[in-house]
C-alpha positions in Angstrom: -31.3 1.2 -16.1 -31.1 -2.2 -14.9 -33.8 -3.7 -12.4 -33.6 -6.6 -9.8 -35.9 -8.2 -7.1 -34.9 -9.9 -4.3 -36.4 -11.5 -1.2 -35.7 -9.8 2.0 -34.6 -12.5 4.2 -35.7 -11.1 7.5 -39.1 -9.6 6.2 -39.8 -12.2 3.5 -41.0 -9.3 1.9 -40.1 -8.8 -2.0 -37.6 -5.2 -3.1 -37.4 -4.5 -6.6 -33.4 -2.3 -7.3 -32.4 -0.4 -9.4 -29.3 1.5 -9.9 -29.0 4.6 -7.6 -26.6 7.5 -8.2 -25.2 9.4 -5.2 -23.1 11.7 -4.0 -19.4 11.3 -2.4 -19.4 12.5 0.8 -15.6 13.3 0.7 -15.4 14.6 -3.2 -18.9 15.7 -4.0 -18.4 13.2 -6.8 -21.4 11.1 -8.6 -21.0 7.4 -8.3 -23.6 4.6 -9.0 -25.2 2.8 -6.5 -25.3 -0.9 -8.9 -28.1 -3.4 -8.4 -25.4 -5.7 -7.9 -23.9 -3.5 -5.1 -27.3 -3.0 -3.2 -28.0 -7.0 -3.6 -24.3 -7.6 -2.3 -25.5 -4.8 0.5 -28.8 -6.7 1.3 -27.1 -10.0 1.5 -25.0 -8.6 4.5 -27.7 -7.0 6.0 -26.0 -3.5 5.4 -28.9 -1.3 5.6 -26.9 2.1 4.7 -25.8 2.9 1.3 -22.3 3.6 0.7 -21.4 7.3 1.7 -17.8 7.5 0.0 -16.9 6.8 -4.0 -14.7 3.6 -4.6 -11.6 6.3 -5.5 -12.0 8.2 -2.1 -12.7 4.5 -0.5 -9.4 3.3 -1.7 -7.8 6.5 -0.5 -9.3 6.2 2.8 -8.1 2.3 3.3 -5.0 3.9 2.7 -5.0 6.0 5.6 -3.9 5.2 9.3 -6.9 5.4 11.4 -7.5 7.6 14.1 -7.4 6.0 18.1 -6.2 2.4 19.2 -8.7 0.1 17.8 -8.5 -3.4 18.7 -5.9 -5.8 17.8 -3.1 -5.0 14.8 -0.2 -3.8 16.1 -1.6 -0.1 17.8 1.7 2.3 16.1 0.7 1.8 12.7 4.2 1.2 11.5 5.4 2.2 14.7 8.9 0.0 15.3 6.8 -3.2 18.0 8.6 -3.0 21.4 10.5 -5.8 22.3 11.8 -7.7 25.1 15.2 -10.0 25.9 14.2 -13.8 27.0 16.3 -16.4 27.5 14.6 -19.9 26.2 12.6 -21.7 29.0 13.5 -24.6 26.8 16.6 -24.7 24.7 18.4 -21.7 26.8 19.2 -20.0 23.8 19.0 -15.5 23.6 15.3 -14.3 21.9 13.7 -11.7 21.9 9.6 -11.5 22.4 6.7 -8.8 21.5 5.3 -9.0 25.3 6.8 -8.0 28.7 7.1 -11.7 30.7 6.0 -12.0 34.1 8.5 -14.7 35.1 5.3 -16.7 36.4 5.2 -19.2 33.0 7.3 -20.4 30.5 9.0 -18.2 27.6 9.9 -20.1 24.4 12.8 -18.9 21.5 10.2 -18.6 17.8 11.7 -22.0 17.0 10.7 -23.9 20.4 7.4 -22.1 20.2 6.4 -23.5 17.4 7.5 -26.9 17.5 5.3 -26.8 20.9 2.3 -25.4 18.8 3.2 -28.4 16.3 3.2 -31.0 18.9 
């Protein structure tokens, strides 16, 4: 068994660790619960332990998750809709991930970014 202390940053008060073993909530599984882990956990200011193994963590990253979200694309591999522009600058045929609304400018990937560049 290995032992730690640490300083609780918020509380200033002193935890002594020591390695924990729990139970997978997905597998039933043991797994330890490391002194490392918990000071990594404390450092964060996580104040749960971990509920899932690392092998049924890894599985689960795997997975598409459930609702919208925010940000990342929403289909989850789903082919991104796209729309036909003509270049507000060079005139040339792109296409864009957004719907324009003819009220500013739309830029071919190549104007775009030597715009962002500039």
């Amino acid at each position: 068994m290995v032992c730690s202390v640490i300083t609780n940053p918020a509380g200033g008060y002193i935890v002594a660790l020591s390695d924990i073993t729990l139970a997978c909530s997905d597998c039933g599984a043991e797994f330890p619960f490391t002194v490392g882990e918990q000071e990594f956990y404390a450092s964060r200011g996580f104040t749960n332990y971990p509920k899932r193994c690392s092998s049924c963590r890894n599985a689960r990253r795997g997975q598409p998750r459930d609702g919208g979200g925010g940000g990342g694309g929403g289909g989850y591999g789903a082919p991104r809709e796209s729309f036909p522009v003509v270049c507000s600058n060079c005139g040339a045929d792109a296409t864009v991930p957004f719907r324009p609304r003819g009220d500013r400018p739309v830029y071919c990937s190549d104007c775009f970014n030597q715009m962002r560049r500039s």
